[in-house]
FIKOLZA-1660 file (N, C-alpha, C; in steps of 0.1 Angstrom, whole numbers, plus 5000, padded with zeros to 4 digits):
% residues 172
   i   px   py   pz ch aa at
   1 3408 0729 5471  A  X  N
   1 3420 0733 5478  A  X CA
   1 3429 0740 5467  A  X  C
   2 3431 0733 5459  A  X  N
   2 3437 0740 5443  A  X CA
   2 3436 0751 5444  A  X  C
   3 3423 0756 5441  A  X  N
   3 3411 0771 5438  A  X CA
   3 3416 0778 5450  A  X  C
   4 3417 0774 5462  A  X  N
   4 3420 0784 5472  A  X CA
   4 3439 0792 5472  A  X  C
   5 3439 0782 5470  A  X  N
   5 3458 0783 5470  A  X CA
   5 3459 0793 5460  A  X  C
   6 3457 0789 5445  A  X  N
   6 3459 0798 5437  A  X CA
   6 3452 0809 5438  A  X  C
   7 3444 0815 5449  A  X  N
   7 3438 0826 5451  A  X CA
   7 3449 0833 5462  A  X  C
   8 3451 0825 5471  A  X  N
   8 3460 0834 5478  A  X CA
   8 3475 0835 5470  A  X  C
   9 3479 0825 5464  A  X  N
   9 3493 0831 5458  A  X CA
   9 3491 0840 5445  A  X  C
  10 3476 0842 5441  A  X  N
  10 3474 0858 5430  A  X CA
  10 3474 0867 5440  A  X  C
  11 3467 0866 5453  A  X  N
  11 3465 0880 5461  A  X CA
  11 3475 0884 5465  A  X  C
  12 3487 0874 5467  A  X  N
  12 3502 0877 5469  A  X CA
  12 3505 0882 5464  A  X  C
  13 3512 0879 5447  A  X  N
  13 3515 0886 5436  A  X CA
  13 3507 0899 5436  A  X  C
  14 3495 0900 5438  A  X  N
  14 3488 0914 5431  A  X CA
  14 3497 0926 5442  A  X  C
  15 3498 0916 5457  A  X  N
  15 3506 0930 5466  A  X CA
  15 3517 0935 5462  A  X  C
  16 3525 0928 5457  A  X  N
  16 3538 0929 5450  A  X CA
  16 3540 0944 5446  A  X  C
  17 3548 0951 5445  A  X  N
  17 3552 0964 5433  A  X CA
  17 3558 0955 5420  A  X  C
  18 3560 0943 5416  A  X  N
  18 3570 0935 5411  A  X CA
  18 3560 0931 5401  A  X  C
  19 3545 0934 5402  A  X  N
  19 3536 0924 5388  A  X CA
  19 3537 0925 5379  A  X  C
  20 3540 0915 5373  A  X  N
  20 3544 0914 5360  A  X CA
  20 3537 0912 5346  A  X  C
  21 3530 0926 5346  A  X  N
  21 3519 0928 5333  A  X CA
  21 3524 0927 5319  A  X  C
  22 3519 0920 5311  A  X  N
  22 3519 0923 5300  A  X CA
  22 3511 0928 5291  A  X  C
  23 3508 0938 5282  A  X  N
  23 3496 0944 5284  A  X CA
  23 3497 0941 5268  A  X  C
  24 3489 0931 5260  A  X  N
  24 3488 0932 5243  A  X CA
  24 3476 0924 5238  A  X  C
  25 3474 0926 5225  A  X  N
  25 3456 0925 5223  A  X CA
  25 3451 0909 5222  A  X  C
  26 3441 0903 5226  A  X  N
  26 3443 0893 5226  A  X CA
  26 3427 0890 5224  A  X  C
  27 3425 0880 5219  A  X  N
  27 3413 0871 5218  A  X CA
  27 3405 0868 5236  A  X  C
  28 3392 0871 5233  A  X  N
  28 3389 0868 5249  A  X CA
  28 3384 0850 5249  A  X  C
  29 3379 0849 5239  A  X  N
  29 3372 0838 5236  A  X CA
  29 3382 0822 5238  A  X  C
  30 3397 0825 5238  A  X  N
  30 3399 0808 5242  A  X CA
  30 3404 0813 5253  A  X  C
  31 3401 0821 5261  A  X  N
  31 3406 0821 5275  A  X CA
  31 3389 0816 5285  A  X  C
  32 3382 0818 5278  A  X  N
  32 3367 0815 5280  A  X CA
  32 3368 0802 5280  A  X  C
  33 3370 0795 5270  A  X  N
  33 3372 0780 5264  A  X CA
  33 3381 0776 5276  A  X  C
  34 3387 0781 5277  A  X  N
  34 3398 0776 5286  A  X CA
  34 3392 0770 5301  A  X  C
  35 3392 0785 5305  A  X  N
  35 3379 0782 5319  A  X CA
  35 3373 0773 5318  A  X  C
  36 3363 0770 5310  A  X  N
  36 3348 0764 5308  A  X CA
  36 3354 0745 5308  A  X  C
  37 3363 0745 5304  A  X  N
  37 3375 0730 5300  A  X CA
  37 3376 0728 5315  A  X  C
  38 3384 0739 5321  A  X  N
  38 3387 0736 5340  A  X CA
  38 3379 0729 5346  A  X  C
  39 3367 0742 5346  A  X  N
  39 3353 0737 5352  A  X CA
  39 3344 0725 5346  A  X  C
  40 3350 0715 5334  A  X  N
  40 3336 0708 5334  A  X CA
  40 3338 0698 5339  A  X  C
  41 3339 0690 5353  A  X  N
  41 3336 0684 5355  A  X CA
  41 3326 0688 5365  A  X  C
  42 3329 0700 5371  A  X  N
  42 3320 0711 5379  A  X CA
  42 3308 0712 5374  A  X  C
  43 3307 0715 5366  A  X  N
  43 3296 0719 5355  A  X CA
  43 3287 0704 5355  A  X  C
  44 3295 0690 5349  A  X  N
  44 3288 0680 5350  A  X CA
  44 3282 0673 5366  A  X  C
  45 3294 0671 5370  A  X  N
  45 3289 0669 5386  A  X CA
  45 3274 0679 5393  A  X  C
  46 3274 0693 5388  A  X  N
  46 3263 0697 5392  A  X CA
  46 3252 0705 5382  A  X  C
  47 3252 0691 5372  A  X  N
  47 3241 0692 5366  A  X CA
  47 3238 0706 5360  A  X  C
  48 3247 0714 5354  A  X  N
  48 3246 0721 5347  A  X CA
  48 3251 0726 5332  A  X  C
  49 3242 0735 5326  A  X  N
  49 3242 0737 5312  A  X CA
  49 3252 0748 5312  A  X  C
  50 3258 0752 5300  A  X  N
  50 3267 0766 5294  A  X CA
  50 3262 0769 5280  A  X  C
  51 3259 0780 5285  A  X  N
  51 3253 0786 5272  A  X CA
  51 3268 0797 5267  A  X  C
  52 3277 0791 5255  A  X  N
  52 3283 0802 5251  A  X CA
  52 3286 0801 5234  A  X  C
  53 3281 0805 5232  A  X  N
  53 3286 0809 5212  A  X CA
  53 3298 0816 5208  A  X  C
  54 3307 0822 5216  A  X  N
  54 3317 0830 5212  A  X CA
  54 3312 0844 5214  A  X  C
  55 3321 0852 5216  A  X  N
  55 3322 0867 5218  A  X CA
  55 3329 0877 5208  A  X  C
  56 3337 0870 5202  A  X  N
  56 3342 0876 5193  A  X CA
  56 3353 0889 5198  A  X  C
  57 3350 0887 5215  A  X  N
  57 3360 0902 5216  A  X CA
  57 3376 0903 5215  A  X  C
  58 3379 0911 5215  A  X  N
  58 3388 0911 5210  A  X CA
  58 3394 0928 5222  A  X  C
  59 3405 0923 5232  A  X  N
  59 3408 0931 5241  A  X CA
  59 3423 0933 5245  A  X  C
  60 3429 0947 5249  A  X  N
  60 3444 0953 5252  A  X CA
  60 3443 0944 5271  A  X  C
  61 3444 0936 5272  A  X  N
  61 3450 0932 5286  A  X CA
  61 3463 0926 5288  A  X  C
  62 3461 0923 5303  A  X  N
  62 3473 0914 5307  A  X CA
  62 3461 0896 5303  A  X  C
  63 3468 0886 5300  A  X  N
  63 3464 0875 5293  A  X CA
  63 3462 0865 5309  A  X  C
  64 3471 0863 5316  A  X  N
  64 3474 0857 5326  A  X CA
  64 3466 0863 5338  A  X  C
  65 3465 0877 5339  A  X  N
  65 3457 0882 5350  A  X CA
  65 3443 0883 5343  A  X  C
  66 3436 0883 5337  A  X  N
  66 3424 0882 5330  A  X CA
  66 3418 0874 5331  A  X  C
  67 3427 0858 5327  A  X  N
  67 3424 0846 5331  A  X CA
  67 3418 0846 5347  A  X  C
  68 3428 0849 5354  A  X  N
  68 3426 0844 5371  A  X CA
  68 3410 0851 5374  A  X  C
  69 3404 0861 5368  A  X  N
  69 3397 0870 5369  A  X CA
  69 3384 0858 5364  A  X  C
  70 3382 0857 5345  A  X  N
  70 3376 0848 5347  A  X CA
  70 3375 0834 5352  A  X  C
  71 3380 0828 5359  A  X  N
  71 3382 0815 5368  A  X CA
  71 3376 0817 5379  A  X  C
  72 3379 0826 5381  A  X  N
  72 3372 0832 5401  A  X CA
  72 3352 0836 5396  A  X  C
  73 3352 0845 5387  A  X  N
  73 3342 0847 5382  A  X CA
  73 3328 0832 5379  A  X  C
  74 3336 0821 5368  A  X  N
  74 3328 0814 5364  A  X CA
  74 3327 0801 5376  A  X  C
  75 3339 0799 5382  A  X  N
  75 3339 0796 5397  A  X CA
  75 3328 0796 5407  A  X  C
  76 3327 0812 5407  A  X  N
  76 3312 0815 5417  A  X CA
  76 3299 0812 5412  A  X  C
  77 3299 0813 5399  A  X  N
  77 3286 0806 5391  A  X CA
  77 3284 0795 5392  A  X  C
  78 3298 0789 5394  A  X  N
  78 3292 0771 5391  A  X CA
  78 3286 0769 5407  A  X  C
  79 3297 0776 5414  A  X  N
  79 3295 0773 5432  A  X CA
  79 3277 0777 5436  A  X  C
  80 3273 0789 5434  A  X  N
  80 3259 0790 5435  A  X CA
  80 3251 0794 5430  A  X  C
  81 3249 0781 5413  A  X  N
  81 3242 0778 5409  A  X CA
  81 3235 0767 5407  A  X  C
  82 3226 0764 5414  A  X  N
  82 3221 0747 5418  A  X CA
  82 3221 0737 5404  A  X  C
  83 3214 0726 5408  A  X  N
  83 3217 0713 5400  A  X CA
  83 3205 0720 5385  A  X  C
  84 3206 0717 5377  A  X  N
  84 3194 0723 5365  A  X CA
  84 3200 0732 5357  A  X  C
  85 3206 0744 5369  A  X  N
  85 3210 0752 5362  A  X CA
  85 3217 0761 5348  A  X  C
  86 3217 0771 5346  A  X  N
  86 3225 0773 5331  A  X CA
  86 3235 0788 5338  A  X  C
  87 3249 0789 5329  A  X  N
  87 3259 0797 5331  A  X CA
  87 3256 0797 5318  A  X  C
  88 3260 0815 5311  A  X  N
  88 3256 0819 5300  A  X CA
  88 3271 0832 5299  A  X  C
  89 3275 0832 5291  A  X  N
  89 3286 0839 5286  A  X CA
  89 3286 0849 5273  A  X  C
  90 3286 0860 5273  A  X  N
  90 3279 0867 5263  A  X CA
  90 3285 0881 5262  A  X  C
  91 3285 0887 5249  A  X  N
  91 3296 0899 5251  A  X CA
  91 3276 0905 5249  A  X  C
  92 3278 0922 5255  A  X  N
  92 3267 0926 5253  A  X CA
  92 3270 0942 5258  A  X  C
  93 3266 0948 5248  A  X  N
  93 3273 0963 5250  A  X CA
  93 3285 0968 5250  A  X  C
  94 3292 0957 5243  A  X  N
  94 3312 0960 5245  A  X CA
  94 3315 0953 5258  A  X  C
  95 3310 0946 5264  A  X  N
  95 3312 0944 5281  A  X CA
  95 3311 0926 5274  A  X  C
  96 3322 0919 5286  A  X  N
  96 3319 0909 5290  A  X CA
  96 3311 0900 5301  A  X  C
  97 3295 0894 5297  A  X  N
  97 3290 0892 5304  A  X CA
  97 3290 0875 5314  A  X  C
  98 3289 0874 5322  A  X  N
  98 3288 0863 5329  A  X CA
  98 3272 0859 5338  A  X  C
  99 3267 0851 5331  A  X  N
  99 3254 0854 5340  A  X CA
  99 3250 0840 5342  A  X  C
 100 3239 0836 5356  A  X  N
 100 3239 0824 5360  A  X CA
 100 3225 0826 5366  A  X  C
 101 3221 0815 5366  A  X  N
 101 3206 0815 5375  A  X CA
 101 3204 0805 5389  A  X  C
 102 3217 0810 5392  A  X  N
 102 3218 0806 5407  A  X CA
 102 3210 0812 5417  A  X  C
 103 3219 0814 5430  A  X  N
 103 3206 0819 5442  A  X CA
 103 3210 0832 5445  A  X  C
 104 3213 0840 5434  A  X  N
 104 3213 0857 5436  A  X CA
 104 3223 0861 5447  A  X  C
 105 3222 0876 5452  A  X  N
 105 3231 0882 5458  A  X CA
 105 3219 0887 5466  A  X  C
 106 3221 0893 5480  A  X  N
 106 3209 0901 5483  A  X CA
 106 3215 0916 5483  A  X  C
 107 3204 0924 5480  A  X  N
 107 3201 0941 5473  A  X CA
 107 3218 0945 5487  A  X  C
 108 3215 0942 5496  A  X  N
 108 3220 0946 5510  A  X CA
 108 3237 0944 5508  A  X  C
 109 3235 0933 5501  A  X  N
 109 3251 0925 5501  A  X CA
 109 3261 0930 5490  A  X  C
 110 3251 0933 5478  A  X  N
 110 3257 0942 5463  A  X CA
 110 3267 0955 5468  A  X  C
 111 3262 0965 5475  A  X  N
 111 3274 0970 5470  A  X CA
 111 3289 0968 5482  A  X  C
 112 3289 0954 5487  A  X  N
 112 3299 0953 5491  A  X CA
 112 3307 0940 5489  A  X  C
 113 3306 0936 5483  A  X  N
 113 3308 0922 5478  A  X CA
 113 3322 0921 5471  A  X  C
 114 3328 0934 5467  A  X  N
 114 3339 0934 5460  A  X CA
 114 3349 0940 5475  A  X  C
 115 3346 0943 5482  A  X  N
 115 3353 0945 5494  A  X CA
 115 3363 0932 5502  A  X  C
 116 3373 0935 5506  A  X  N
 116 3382 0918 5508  A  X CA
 116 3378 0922 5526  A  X  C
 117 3374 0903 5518  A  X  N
 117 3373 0897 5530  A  X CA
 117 3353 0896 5535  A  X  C
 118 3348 0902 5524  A  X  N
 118 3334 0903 5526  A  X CA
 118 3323 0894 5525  A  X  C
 119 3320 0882 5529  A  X  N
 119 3314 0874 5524  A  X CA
 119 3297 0874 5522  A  X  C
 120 3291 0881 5531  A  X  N
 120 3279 0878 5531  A  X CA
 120 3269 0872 5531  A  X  C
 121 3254 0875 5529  A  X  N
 121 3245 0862 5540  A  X CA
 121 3252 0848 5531  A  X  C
 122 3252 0851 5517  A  X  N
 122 3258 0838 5507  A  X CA
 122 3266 0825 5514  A  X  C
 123 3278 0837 5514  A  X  N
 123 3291 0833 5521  A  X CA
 123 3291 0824 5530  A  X  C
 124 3283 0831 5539  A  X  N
 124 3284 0829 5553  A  X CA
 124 3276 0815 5558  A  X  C
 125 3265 0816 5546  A  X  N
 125 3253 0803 5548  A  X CA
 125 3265 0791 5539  A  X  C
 126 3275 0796 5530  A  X  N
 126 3280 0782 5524  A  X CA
 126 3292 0777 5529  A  X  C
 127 3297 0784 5535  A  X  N
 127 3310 0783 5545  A  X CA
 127 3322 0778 5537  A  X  C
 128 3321 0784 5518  A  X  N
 128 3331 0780 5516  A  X CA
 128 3340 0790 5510  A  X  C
 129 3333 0804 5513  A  X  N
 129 3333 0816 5507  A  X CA
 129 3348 0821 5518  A  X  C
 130 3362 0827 5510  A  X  N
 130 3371 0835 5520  A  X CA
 130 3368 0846 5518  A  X  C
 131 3360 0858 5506  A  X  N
 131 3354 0869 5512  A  X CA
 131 3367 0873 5502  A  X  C
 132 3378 0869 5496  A  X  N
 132 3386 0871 5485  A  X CA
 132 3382 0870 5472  A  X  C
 133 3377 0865 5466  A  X  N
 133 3376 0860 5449  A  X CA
 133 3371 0876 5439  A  X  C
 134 3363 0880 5450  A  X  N
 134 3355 0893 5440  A  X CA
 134 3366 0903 5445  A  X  C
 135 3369 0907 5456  A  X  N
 135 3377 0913 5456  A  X CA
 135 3391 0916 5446  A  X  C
 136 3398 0900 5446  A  X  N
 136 3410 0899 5442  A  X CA
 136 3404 0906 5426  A  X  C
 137 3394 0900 5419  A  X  N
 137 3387 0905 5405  A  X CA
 137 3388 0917 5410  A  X  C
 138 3381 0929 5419  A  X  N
 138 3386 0942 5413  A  X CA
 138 3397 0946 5411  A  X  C
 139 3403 0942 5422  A  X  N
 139 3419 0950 5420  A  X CA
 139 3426 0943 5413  A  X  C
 140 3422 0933 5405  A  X  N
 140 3428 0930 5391  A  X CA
 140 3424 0942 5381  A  X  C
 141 3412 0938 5383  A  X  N
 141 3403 0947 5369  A  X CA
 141 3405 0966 5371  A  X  C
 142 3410 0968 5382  A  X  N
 142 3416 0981 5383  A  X CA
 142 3428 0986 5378  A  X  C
 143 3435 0971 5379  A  X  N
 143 3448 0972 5373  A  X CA
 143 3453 0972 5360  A  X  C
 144 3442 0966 5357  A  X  N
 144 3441 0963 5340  A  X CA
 144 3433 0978 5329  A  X  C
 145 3429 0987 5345  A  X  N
 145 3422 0996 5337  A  X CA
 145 3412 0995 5331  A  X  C
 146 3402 0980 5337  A  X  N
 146 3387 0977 5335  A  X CA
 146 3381 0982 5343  A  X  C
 147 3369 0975 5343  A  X  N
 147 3357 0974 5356  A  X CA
 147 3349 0966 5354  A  X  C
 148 3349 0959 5369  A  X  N
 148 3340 0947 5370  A  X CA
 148 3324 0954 5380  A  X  C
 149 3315 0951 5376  A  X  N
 149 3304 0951 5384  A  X CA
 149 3291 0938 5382  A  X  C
 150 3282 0942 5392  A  X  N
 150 3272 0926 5391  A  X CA
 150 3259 0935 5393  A  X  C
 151 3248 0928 5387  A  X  N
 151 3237 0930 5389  A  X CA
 151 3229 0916 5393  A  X  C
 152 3220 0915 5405  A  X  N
 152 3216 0902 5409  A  X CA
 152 3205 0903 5419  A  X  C
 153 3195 0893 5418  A  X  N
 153 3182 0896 5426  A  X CA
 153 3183 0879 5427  A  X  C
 154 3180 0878 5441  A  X  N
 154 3182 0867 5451  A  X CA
 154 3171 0860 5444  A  X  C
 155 3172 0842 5447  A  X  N
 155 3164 0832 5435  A  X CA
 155 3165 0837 5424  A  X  C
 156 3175 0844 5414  A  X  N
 156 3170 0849 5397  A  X CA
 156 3186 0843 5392  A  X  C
 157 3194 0846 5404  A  X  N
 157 3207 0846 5396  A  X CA
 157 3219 0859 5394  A  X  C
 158 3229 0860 5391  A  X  N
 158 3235 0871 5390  A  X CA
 158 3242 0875 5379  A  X  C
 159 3243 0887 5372  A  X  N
 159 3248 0888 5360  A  X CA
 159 3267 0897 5362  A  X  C
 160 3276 0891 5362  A  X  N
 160 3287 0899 5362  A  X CA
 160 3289 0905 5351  A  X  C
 161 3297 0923 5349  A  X  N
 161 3296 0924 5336  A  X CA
 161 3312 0931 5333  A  X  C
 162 3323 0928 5327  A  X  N
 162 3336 0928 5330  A  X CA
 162 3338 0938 5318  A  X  C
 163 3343 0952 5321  A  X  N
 163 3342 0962 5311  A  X CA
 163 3359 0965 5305  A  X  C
 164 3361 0967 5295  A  X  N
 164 3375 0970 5293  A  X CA
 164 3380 0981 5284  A  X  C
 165 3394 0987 5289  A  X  N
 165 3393 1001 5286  A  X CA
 165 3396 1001 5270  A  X  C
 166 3387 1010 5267  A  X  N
 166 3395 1014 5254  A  X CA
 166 3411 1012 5246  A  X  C
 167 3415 1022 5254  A  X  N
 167 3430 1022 5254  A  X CA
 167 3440 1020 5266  A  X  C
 168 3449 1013 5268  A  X  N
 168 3456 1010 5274  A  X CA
 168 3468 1020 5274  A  X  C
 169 3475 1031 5285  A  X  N
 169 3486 1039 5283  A  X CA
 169 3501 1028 5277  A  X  C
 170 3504 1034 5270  A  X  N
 170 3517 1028 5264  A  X CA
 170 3514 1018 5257  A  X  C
 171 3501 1013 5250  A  X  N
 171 3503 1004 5240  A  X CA
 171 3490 1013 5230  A  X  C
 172 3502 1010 5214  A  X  N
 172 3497 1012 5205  A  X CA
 172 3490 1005 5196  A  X  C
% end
């Protein structure tokens, strides 16, 4: 219930003209730590491993909306990724990766998944899906002047890969 609430009072905030960005360079790696701390009892409860070594990256965002981004993100991994499982966190190509060997996305459902309100066959089979979380992550990660995308083949798992810009206008 937590998780849901604070999803709708970010999608509130994000409507706002009033968001309140701060945009300065910041370590990605204890906001990682941070998540992973949230989620472990998630993580324990359903019998799953975390593969993460550090990232080392080092990124111009907002700190607070970045967070909500990965929370919703490592969220969906723990949600469907069964008991055994592993969640694996990894910078790879300048991108921040999130990947999990849960029960995939289907080819059908990819390119609309970031759409609000979309849930899909996923969704729709776990009935706990509002069709918000990926959404709210783009139009964060729009905002931020990233980009989020997923690559995922049903039974394999899905890999999110969270891209960030270069340069941020107005910060030096």
């Amino acid at each position: 219930i937590e998780g849901y609430s604070e999803m709708v009072l970010s999608y509130m905030r994000l409507q706002s003209d009033e968001t309140d960005y701060v945009f300065r360079k910041i370590a990605v790696d204890p906001l990682i730590r941070k998540t992973l701390r949230r989620f472990a009892r998630l993580f324990i409860g359903g019998k799953l491993s975390v593969s993460f070594e550090g990232t080392g990256m080092e990124v111009v965002t907002d700190e607070k909306w970045l967070l909500i981004v990965l929370e919703q993100v490592i969220s969906n991994a723990v949600k469907y990724t069964p008991p055994g499982g592993k969640v694996s966190i990894l910078s790879e190509n300048g991108m921040l990766v999130i990947a999990d060997t849960g029960i995939g996305i289907r080819k059908e459902d990819q390119p609309r998944v970031f759409e609000r309100g979309y849930t899909g066959f996923n969704g729709r089979g776990e009935r706990h899906s509002s069709g918000l979380g990926l959404y709210l992550c783009r139009e964060i990660m729009d905002r931020l002047g990233g980009k989020i995308s997923l690559d995922s083949e049903p039974g394999k798992g899905c890999r999110v890969m969270l891209a960030f810009p270069e340069r941020v206008e107005g910060y030096e």
